[in-house]
N, C-alpha and C positions, 0 to 999 in steps of 0.2 A: 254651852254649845258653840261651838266656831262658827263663823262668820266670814260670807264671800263679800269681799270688799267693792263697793259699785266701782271703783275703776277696773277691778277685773271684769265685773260685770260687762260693762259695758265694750271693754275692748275683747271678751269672748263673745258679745253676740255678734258683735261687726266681724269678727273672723266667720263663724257659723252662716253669716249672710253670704259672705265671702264665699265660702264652702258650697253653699245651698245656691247661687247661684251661678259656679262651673258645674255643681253636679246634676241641676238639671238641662244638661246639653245630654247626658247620660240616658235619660227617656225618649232624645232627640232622634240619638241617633242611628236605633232600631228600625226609624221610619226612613230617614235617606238610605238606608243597607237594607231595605226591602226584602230584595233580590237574597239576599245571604243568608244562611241560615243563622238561627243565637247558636249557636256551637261556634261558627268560623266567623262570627262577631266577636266571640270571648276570646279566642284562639289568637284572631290576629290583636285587638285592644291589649291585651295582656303580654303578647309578643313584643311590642311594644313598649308597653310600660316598664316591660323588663331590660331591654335594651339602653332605654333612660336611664332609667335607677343606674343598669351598671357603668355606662358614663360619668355619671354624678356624683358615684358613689367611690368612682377607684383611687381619688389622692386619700381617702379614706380607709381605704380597705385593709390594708394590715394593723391596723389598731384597733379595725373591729372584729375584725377574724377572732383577734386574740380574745375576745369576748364569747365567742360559741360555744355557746353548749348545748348538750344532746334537748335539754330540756326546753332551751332557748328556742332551736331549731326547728322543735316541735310546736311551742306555739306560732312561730313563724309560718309552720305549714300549713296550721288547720286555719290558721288566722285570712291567710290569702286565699284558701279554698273557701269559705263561709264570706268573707267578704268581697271577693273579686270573683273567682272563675263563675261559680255556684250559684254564687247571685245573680249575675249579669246574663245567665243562660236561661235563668228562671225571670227575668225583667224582661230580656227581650226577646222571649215566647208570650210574655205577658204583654204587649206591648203591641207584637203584632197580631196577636187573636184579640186584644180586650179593645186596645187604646190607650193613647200616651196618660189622657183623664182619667182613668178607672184605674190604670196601674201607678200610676202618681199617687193617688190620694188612697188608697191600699197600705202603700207603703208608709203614706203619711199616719198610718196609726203606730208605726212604731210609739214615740211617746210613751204611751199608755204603759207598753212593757218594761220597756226602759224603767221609766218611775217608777212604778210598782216594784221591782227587783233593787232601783239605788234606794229607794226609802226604807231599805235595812240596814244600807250602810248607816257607820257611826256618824254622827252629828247630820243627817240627814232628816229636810221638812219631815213630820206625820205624815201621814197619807191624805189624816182627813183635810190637811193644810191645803194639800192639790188635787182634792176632790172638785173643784170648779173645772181646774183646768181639765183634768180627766175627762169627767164627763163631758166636757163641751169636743173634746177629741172623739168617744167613742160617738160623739152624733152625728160627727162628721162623715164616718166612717160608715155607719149604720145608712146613711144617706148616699153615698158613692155603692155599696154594695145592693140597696133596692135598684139603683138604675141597673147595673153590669149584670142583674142576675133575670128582674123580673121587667122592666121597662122595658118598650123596643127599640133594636139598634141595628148596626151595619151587621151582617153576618149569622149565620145561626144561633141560634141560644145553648147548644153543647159547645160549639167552640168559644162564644164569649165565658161560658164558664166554664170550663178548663183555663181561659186566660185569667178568670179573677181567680181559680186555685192556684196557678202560677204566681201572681200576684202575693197570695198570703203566705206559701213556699218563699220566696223571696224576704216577704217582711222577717219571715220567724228566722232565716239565713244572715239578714244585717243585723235582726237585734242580737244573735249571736255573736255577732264580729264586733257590734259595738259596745257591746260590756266585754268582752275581750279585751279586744283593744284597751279602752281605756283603763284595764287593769294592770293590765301591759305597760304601760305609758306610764303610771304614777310609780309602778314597780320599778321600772327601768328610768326613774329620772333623774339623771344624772347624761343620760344620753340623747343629743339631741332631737326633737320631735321629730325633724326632717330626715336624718339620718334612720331613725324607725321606719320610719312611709319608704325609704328607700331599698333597705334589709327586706319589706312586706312585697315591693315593688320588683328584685330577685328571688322570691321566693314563689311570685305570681308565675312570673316570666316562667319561671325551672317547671312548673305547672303545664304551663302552655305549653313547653315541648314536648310534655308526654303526653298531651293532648291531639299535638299536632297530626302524628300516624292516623289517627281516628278519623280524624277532617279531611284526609286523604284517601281514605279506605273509603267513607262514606261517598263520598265526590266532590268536587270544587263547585260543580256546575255549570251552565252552559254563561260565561261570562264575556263581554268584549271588555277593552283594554280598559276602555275609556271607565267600565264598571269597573273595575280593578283598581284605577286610578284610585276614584273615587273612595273605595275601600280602604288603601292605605291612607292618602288624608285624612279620611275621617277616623280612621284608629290611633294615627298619631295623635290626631288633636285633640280627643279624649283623651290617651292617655297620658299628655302634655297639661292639658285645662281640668280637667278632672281628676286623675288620679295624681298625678305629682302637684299640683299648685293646689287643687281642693284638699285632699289628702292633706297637705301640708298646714293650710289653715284649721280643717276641723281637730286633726292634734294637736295646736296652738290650744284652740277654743277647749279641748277637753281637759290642757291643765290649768285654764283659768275658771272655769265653772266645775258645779259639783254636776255627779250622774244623774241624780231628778232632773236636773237641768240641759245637761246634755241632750238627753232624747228629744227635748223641746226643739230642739235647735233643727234638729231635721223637717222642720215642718219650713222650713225657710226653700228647701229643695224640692219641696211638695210645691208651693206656690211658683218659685221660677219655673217646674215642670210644667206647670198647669197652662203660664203665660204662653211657653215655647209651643207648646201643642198648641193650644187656639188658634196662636198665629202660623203653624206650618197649618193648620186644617181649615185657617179664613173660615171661623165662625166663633159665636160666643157660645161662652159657657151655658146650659141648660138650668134651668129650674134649681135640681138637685147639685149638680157640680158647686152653680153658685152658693149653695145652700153649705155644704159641706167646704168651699174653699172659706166662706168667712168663719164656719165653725171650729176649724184647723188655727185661724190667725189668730181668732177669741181665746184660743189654747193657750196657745203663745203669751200670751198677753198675761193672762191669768196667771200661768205659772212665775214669769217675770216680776210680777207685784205682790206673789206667796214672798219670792226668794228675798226681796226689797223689804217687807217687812219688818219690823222687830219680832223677833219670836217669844210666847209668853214663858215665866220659867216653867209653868204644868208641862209645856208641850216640848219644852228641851229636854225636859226628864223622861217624858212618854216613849221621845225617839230614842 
């Protein structure tokens, strides 16, 4: 069985931290866009990010053109729709019905899937290997979902749950995009990581335009300038600090760790989300948040010390 080397180890989790801490400005910033609806949050973020990309990407562009193909193309598309438009419209509905906390740590059960689906790939831990970790994830989870559903909270109990179904819509939308992805990524590697995020980053943008009509049929809404302001800054700066600089690092981190490993990594984004919300909302975590944020890090941790291991020969052969 192969073997992830602790120098990769280590400088793939430092990128995932990296990652996981622009990406949770991402749960932020449903809450300063209030006023907006997640349609013309995705719309403009994505507008955005597509703008970048094609900037970044044009001393580039005719050596990758000559790379397209129809097939190419096509995971290109569903790739940006499942990980950018789709997700982000199901985050931040989830976000402002649930909370940045219940929709943070939702998300943070990715993991679970993740592992579960890379523990078939070849040379890939057993499962019973990250059976710790697993379970210390789904507790997590099981604990963030008693509050958001039956606990009391800000707002109706139909609308906090439609925001935690939003919420699990969104998980099952990135675990899509992220075993995509990083199939994408080891397939295509020969091509820079950053160049990928960028190709995914035009592919968003070309999204957002057909989106655009929609957001204007629907209405803008009753906006002053100074709201507007505010709305472009803060979709640049997503799509600046999160999608192109996070982006950039969690593709770094996905060809230095294997896929069990990768899902881990998103729990590093569950935590900076957790931080950023407390502090826009000036209070602490409750009972259960707390409960579930150290059960998510215990994940972390666990899986880290499976992957660190020697593995026995029974359980190389098993996998």
């Amino acid at each position: 069985m192969s073997r992830v080397s602790n120098g990769n180890i280590v400088a793939g989790i430092a990128c995932g931290m990296g990652a996981g801490a622009l990406w949770g400005l991402v749960f932020l910033a449903p809450e300063v866009m209030r006023g907006f609806s997640p349609l013309q949050q995705a719309v403009g973020r994505y507008l955005a990010y597509g703008l970048l990309s094609a900037l970044l990407i044009a001393p580039r562009w005719r050596s990758l053109a000559a790379r397209m193909t129809p097939r190419l193309l096509w995971a290109l598309a569903w790739l940006a729709l499942a990980g950018n438009l789709f997700y982000y419209v199901l985050l931040a509905s989830a976000v402002q019905m649930g909370g940045i906390a219940m929709t943070s740590l939702v998300v943070g059960f990715l993991p679970v899937a993740v592992t579960i689906i890379g523990s078939r790939e070849a040379g890939a831990l057993p499962l019973r290997q990250l059976a710790p970790s697993l379970l210390l994830c789904v507790a997590g989870a099981l604990c963030i979902g008693w509050q958001a559903v039956v606990m009391p909270g800000p707002g109706p109990v139909a609308t906090r749950l439609i925001g935690f179904l939003c919420a699990v819509g969104a998980l099952a939308s990135w675990t899509a995009f992220a075993i995509g992805n990083n199939h994408w990524l080891r397939r295509m590697g020969d091509m820079p990581a950053q160049d990928w995020n960028l190709l995914i980053g035009l592919a968003t943008g070309a999204q957002a335009l057909l989106f655009l009509p929609v957001v204007l049929v629907v209405g803008l809404g009753d906006h002053d300038a100074a709201a507007w302001g505010r709305f472009a800054a803060v979709s640049f700066a997503v799509a600046l600090l999160a999608s192109i600089v996070g982006n950039m690092l969690w593709n770094r981190m996905s060809r230095l760790l294997p896929l069990t490993m990768v899902g881990q990594m998103i729990l590093f984004e569950t935590g900076f989300a957790l931080l950023y919300g407390f502090a826009w909302e000036q209070r602490l975590p409750t009972l259960l948040e707390g409960a579930a944020f150290a059960l998510v890090i215990l994940s972390v941790v666990t899986c880290i010390a499976a992957h660190r291991r020697p593995v026995p020969a029974d359980a190389a052969i098993a996998a």
